[in-house]
DODRENGU-149395 format. One record per residue (C-alpha): residue number from 1; residue in three letters; x, y, z. Coordinates in Angstrom, 3 decimals. Each point is the difference from the previous one (the first is absolute). Layout:
% residues N
num/residu/u/v/w
NUM/Ala/X/Y/Z
...
//
This chain:
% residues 472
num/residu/u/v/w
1/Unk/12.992/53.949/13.720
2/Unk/-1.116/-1.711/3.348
3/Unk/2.807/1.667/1.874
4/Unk/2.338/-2.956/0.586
5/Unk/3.843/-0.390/-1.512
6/Unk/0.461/-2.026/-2.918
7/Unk/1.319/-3.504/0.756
8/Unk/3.504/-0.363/0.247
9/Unk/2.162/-3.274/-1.136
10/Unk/0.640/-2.195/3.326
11/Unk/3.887/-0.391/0.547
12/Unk/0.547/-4.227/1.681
13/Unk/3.766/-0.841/0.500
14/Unk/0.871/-2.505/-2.696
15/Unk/-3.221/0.628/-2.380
16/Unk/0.636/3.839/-1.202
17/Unk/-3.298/2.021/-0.416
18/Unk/-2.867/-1.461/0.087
19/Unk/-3.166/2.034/-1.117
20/Unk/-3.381/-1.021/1.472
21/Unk/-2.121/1.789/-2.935
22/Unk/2.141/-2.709/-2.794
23/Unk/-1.538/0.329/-3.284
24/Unk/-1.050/-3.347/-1.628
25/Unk/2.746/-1.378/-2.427
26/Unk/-1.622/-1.345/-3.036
27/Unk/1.512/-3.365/-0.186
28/Unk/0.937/-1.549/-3.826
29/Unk/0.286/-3.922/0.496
30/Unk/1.817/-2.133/-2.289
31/Unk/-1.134/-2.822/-1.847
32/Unk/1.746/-2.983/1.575
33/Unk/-0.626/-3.478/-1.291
34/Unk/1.050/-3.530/2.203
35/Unk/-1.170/-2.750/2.024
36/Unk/-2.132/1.678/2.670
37/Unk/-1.836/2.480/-2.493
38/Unk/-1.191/-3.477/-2.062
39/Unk/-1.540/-0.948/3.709
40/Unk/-1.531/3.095/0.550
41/Unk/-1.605/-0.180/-3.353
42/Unk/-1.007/-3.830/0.541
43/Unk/-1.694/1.081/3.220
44/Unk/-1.772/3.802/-1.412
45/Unk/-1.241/-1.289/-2.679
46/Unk/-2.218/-2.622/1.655
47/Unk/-1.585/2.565/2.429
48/Unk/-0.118/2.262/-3.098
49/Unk/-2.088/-2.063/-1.919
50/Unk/-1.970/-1.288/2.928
51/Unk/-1.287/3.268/0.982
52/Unk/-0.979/0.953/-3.588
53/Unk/-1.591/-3.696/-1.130
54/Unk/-2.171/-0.774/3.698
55/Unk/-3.118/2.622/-0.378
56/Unk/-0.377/-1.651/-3.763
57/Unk/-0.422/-3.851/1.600
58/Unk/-3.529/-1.049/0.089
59/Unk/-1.434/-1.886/3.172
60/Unk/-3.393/-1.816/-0.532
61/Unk/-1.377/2.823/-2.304
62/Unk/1.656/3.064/1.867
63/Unk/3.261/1.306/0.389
64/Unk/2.001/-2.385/1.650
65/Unk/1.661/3.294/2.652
66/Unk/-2.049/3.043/0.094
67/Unk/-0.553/2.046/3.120
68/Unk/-3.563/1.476/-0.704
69/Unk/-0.173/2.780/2.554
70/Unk/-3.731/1.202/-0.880
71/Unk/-1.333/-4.030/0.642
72/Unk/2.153/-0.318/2.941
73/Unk/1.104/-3.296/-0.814
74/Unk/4.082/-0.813/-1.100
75/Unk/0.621/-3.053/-2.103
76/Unk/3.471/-1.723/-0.073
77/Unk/-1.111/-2.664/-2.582
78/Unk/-2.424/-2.692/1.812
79/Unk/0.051/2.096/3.488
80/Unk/-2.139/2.684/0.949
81/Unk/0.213/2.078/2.783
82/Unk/-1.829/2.699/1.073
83/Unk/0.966/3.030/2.632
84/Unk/-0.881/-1.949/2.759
85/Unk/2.628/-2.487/-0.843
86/Unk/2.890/3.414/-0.211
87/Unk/1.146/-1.364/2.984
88/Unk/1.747/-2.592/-2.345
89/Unk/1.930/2.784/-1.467
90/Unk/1.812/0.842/3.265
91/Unk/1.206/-3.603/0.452
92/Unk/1.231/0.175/-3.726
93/Unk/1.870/3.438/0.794
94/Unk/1.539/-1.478/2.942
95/Unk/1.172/-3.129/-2.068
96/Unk/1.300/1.942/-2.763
97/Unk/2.178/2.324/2.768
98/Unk/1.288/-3.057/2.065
99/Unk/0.883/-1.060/-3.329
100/Unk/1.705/2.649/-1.017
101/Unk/2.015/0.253/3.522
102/Unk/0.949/-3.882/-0.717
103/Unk/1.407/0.833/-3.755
104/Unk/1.812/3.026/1.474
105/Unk/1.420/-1.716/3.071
106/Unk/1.710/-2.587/-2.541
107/Unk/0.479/2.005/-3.154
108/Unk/-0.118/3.579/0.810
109/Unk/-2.258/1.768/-2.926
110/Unk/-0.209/-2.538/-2.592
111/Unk/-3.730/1.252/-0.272
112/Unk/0.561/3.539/-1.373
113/Unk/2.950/-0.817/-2.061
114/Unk/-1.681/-2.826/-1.921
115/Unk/-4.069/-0.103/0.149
116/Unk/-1.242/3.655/1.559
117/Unk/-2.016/1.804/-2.039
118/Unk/1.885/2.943/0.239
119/Unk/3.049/-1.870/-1.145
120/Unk/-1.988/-1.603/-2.528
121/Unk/-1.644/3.054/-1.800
122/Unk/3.053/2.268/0.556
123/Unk/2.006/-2.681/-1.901
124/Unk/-2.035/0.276/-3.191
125/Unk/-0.664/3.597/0.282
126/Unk/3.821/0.191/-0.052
127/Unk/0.222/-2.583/-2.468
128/Unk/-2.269/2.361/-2.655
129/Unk/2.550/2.970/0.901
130/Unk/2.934/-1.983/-1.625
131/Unk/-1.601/-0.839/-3.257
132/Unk/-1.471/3.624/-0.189
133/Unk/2.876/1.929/0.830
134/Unk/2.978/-2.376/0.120
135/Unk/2.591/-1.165/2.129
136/Unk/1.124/1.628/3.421
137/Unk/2.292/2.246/-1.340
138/Unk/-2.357/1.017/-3.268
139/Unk/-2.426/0.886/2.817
140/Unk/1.915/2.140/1.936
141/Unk/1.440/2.205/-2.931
142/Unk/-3.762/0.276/-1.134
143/Unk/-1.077/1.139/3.396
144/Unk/3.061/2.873/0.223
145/Unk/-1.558/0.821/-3.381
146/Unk/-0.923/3.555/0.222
147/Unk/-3.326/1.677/-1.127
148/Unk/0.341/1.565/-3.818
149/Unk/-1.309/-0.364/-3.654
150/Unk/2.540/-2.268/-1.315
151/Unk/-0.284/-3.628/-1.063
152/Unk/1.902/-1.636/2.811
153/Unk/-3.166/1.972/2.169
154/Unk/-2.616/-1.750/-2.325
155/Unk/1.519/-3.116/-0.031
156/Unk/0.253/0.237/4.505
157/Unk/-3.392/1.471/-0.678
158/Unk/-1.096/-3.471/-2.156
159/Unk/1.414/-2.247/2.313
160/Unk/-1.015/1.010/3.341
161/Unk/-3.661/0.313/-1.393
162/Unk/-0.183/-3.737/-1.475
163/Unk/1.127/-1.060/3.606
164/Unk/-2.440/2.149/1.792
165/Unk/-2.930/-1.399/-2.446
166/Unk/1.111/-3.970/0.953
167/Unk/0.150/0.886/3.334
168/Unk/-3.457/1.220/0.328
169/Unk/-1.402/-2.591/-2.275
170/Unk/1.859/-3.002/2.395
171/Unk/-1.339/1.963/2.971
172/Unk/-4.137/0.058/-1.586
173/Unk/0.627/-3.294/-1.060
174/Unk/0.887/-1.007/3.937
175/Unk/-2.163/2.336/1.479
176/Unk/-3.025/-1.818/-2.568
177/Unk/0.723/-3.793/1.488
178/Unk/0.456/1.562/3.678
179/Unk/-3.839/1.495/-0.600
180/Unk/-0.730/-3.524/-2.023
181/Unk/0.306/-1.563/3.425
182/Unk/-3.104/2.511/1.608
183/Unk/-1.816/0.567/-3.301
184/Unk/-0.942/-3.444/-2.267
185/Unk/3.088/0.562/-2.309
186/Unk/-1.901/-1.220/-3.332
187/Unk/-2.747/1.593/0.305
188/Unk/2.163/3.459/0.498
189/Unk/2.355/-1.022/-2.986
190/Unk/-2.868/-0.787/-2.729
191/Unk/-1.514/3.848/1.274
192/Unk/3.336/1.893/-0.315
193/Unk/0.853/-1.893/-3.832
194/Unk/-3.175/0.674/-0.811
195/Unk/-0.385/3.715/1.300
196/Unk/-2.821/-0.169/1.808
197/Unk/1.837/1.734/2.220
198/Unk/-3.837/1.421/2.225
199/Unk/-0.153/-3.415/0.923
200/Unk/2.481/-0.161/2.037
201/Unk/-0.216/1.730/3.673
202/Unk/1.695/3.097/0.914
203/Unk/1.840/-1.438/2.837
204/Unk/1.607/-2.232/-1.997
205/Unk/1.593/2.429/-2.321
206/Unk/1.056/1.414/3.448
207/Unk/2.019/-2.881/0.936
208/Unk/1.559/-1.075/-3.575
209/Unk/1.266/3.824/0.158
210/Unk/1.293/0.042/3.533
211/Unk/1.486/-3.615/-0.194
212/Unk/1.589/1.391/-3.343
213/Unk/1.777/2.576/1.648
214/Unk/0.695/-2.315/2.495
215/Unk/2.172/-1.570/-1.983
216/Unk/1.295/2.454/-2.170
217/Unk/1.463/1.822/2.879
218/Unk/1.160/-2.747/1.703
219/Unk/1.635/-2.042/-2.005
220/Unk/1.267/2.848/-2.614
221/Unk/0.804/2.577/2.403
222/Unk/0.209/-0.735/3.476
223/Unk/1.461/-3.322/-0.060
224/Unk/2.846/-0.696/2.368
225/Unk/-1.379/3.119/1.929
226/Unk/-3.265/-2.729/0.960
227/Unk/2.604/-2.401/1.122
228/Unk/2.060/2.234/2.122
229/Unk/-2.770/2.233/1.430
230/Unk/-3.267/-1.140/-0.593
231/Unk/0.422/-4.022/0.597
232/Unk/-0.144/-0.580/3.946
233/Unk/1.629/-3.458/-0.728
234/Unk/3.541/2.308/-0.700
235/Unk/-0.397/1.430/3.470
236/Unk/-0.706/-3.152/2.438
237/Unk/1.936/-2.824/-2.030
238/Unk/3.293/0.792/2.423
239/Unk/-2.096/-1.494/3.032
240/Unk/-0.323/-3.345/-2.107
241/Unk/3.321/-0.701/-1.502
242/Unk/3.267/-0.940/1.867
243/Unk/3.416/-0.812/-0.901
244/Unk/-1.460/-3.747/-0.766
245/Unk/-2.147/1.705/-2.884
246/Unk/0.668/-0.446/-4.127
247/Unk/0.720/3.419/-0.990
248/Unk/1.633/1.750/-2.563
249/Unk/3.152/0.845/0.827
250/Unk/3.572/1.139/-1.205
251/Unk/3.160/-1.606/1.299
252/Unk/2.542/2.780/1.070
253/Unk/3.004/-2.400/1.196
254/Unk/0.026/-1.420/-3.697
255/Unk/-0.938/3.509/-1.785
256/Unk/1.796/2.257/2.106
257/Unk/2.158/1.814/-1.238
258/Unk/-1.486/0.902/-3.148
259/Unk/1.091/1.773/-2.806
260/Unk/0.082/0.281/-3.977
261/Unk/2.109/-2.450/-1.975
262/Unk/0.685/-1.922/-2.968
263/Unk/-1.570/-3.244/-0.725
264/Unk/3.913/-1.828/-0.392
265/Unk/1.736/2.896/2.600
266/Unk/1.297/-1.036/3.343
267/Unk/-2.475/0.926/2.976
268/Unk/2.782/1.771/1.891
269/Unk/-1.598/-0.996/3.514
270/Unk/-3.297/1.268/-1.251
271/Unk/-2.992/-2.045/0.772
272/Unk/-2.267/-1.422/-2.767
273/Unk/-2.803/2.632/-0.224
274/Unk/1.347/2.555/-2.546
275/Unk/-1.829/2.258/0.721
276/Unk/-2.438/0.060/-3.394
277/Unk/-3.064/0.853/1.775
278/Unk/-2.241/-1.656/-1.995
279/Unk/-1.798/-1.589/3.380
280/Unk/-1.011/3.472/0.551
281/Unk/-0.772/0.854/-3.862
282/Unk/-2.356/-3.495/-0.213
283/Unk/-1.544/0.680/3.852
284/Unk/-3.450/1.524/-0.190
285/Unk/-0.284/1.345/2.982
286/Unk/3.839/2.056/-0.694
287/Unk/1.837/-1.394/3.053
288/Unk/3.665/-1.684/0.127
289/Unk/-0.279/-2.982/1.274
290/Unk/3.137/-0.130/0.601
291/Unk/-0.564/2.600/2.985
292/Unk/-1.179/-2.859/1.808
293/Unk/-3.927/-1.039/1.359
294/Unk/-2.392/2.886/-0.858
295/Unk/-3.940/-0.398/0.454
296/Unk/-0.266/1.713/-3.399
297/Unk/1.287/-3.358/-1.659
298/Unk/-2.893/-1.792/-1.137
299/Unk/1.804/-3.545/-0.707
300/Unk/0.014/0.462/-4.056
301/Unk/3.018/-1.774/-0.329
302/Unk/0.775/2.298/-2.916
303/Unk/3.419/1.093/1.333
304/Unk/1.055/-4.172/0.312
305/Unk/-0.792/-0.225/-3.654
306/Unk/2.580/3.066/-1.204
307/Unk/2.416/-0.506/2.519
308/Unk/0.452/-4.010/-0.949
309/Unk/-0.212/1.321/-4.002
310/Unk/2.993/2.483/0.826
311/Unk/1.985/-2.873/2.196
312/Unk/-0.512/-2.072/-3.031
313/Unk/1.836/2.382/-2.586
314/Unk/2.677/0.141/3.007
315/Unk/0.420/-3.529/0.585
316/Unk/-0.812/0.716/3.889
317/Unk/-2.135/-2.367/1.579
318/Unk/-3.747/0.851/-0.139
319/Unk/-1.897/0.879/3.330
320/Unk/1.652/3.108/1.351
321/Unk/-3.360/1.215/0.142
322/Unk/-2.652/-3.017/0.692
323/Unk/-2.681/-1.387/2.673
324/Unk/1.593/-0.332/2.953
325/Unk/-0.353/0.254/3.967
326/Unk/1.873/1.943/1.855
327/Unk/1.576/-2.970/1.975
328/Unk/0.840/-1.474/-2.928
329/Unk/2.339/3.136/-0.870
330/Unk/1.069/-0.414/3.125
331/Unk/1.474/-3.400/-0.463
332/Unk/-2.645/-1.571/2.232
333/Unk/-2.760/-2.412/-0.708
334/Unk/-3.512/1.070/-0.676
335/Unk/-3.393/-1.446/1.733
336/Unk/-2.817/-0.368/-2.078
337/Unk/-2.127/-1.335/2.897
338/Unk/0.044/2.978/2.693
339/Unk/-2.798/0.612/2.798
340/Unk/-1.487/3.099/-1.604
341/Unk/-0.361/-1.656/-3.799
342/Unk/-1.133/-3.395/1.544
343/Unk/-2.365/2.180/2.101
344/Unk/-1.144/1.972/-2.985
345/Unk/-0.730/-3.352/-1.629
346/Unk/-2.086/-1.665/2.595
347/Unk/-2.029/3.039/0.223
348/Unk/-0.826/-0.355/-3.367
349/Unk/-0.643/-3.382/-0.722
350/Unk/-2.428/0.104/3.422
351/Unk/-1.714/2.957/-1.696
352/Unk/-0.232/-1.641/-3.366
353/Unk/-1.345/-3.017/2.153
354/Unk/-2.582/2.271/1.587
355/Unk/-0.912/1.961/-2.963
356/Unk/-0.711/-3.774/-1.934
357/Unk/-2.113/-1.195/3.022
358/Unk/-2.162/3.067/0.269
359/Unk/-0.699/-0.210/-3.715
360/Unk/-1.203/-3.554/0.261
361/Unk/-2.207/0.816/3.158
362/Unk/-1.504/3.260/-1.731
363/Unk/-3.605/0.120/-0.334
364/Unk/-1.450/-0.543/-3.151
365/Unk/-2.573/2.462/1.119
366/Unk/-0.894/2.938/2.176
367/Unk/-3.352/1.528/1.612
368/Unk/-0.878/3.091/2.209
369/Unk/-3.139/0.204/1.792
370/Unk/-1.450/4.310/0.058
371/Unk/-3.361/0.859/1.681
372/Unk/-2.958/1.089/-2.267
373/Unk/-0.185/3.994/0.858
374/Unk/-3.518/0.696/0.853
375/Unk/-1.783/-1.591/3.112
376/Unk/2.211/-1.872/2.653
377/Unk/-2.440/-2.978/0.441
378/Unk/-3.589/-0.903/-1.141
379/Unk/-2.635/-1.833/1.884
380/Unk/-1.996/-2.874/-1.885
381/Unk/-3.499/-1.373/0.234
382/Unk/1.083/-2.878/1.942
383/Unk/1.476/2.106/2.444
384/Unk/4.078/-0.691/-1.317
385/Unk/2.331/2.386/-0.608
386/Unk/1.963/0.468/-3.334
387/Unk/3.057/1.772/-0.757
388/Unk/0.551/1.142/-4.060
389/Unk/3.624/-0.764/-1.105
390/Unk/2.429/0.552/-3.320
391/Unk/1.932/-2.506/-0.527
392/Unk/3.752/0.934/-2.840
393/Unk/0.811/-3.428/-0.553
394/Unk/3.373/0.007/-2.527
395/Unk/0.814/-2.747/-2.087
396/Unk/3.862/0.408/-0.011
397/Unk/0.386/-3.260/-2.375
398/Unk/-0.152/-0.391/-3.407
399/Unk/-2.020/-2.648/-0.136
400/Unk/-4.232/-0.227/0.303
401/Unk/-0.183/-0.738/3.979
402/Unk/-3.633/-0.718/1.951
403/Unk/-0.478/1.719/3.505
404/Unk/-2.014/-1.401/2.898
405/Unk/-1.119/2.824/2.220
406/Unk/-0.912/-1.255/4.129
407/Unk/-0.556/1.729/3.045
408/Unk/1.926/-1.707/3.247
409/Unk/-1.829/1.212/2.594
410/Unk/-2.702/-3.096/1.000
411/Unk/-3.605/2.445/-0.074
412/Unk/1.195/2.107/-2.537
413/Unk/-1.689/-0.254/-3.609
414/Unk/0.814/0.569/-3.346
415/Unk/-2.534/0.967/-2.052
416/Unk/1.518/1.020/-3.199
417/Unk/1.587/-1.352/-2.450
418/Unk/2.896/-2.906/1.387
419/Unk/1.610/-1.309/-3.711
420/Unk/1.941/2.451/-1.416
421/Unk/1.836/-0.533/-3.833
422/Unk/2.711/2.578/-0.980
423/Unk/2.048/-0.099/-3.285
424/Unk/3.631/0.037/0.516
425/Unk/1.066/3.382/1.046
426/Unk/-2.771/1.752/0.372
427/Unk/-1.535/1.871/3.644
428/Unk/-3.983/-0.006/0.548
429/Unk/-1.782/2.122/2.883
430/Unk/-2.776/-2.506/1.090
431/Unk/-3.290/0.746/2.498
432/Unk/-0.035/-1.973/2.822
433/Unk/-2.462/-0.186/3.079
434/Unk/0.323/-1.620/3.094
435/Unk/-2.951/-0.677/2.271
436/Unk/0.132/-1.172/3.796
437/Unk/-2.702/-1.150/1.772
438/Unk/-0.423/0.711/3.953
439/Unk/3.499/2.717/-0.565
440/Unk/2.761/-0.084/2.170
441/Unk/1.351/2.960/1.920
442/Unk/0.552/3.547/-2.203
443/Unk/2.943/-0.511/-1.729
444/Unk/1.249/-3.845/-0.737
445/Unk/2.639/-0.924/-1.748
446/Unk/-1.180/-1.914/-3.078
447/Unk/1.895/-2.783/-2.113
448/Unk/0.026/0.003/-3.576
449/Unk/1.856/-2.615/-2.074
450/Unk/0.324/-0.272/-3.406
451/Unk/1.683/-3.135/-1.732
452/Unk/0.652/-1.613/-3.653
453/Unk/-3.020/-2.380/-0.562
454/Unk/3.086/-3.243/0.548
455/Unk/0.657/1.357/3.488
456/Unk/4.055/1.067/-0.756
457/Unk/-0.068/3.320/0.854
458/Unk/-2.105/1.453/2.983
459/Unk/-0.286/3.435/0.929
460/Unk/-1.725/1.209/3.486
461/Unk/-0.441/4.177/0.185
462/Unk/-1.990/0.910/3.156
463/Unk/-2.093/2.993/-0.084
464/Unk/-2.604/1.316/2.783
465/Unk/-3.834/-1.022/0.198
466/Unk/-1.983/3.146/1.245
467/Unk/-3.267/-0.138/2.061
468/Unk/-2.369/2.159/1.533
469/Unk/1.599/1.883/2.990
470/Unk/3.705/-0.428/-2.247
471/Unk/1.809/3.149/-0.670
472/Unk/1.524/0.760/-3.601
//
């Protein structure tokens, strides 16, 4: 229709064809039990439950973490911060990166095979698709199943609805605690049992409907497809790893040759992999591992758990498939302690030093001085000149805090109001004027300090003092 020739399949010496327009293969994982799926579990469940039971923890009468977007103000149980203290975030996304890089430098992706949320949510919506429509090979006669008014159609029909339904309800039930961390969480939970369903704003239905679909396509749908395309962390992972790196890998001198056998039959020069496939039946991203290092591997360590099972039944040793290096397959030693991990670590542990010492220094409070619109300057009976102020002074504590207002500059007076008492978290706009007697020159800088009535924290914001003769 747009004039160009179809695409035609790519001939490379020693692949075959290769066409660029590949349809997806729907990939039917088996259930594989063992020693590494027990860890995975020990370490999903605790961020499972700790994302679900944190927006229902109370912190002196509020919700312990709640980011309330319409007050401004983000509480991570007794700290506040407001969006002048964002600039916190960026240390705490550079942390969590050089973090990352150190993991990865040591033990390749450890993160996304064991405690990414992807991983994580995938996992159980693939856990409701066994008990709803079976095991792997139940699910892939029931997906051959063709359209028609029989009772084998019914039955598909039954099945792949009762998924679909626990799917969506997991993904409202996640996309309701991710909103439970913007929106009080109780106070959204007592209006939805109780259908008072007006009360509620009409952005938040937005959200709980996007973040369920969110999840619904994600983790029932698109799953290994978010790993492979849509995850940057598949694409730039090579430039942190090296042959010194725990990955999972398969061992071709011992496996090589493979080929079927008999549990009791002599391996007739074959190697010990025989060829069952089950690493690429339990793999949920569908690779072979045993086709050596691939960026689509995500670290699940699913294929070590089949492949020891099957050396088990065959009396091989286990670990044809395990974490390894690649120097260790080589016969040579491994180092743990390399310049680029050491250097990811340092980097880290500075930021996580720098991040801990700007907390402490923050300011328990923030001010900004803005001009009162209307006339620049006014001349007084006594012949002074005063300049009208507003004074936003923030109480970013939680805690009541007293304010003493003072002007620096030696002839300058204040002759509002210079105590100031704000309740914890709260901003006030407050009149002030400033009169000066014989003014300076058009257009002097002018002090203004504000400090916590024991003198710990001090604040200085300078502002400009206009006179007769000053221009705006």
């Amino acid at each position: 229709m747009n004039g160009l020739p179809p695409a035609e399949p790519i001939k490379l010496e020693g692949f075959g064809e290769q066409n660029l327009y590949q349809r997806r293969e729907k990939i039917f994982t088996r259930h594989i039990g063992g020693r590494f799926q027990k860890l995975r579990l020990y370490s999903g469940w605790p961020f499972l439950l700790a994302y679900f039971a944190l927006p229902w923890l109370t912190w002196d009468d509020r919700q312990a973490i709640l980011f309330d977007l319409p007050a401004r103000q983000f509480h991570l149980f007794g700290l506040t911060l407001w969006p002048q203290d964002l600039w916190l975030l960026g240390w705490l996304l550079m942390i969590g990166a050089f973090g990352l890089f150190t993991v990865t430098s040591l033990v390749g992706r450890l993160w996304c095979g064991y405690t990414c949320p992807q991983t994580v949510w995938t996992a159980i919506f693939m856990w409701v698709e066994q008990i709803t429509e079976g095991e792997r090979h139940q699910r892939i006669r029931l997906d051959a199943l063709p359209f028609g008014w029989n009772r084998k159609f019914w039955n598909k029909l039954k099945r792949r609805s009762s998924k679909h339904l626990l799917w969506l309800g997991w993904a409202a039930f996640t996309a309701l605690t991710f909103v439970g961390y913007f929106t009080p969480i109780r106070e959204m939970s007592q209006q939805l049992l109780s259908a008072n369903l007006a009360a509620i704003d009409g952005w938040t239905y937005f959200w709980i409907a996007f973040f369920t679909a969110a999840t619904y396509i994600n983790a029932g749908w698109m799953r290994e497809q978010v790993c492979i395309y849509m995850c940057p962390y598949a694409r730039f992972q090579s430039a942190m790893i090296d042959k010194d790196t725990l990955i999972v890998s398969y061992d071709p001198k011992r496996g090589e040759p493979r080929g079927s056998r008999q549990r009791k039959a002599d391996q007739n020069n074959l190697g010990d992999c025989i060829n069952c496939r089950l690493c690429v039946q339990v793999c949920p991203t569908g690779i072979d591992i045993r086709d050596g290092l691939q960026y689509q591997c995500i670290g699940c360590a699913h294929c070590i758990d089949a492949c020891n099972q099957v050396m088990d039944k065959m009396d091989y040793p286990r670990d044809l498939i395990s974490y390894t290096t690649e120097n260790r397959l080589a016969g040579r030693t491994t180092r743990w302690l390399r310049p680029k991990s050491v250097g990811y670590g340092v980097i880290c542990l500075l930021l996580v030093g720098a991040f801990g010492w700007a907390l402490s220094q923050r300011s328990t409070f923030a001010f900004d001085i803005l001009r009162e619109r209307g006339t620049l300057w006014h001349q007084t009976a006594d012949g002074a000149v005063r300049n009208d102020y507003q004074l936003k002074l923030m109480n970013k504590a939680q805690q009541h805090q007293e304010f003493v207002v003072s002007v620096l500059n030696p002839n300058a007076n204040l002759i509002s109001a210079r105590q100031v008492e704000l309740d914890g978290g709260t901003l006030r706009n407050i009149d002030m004027q400033i009169k000066w007697h014989n003014p300076p020159a058009p257009n002097t800088a002018l002090d203004i300090q504000v400090c916590t009535t024991d003198k710990a924290r001090c604040r200085v914001e300078t502002t400009r003092f206009l006179s007769p003769g000053a221009t705006p």
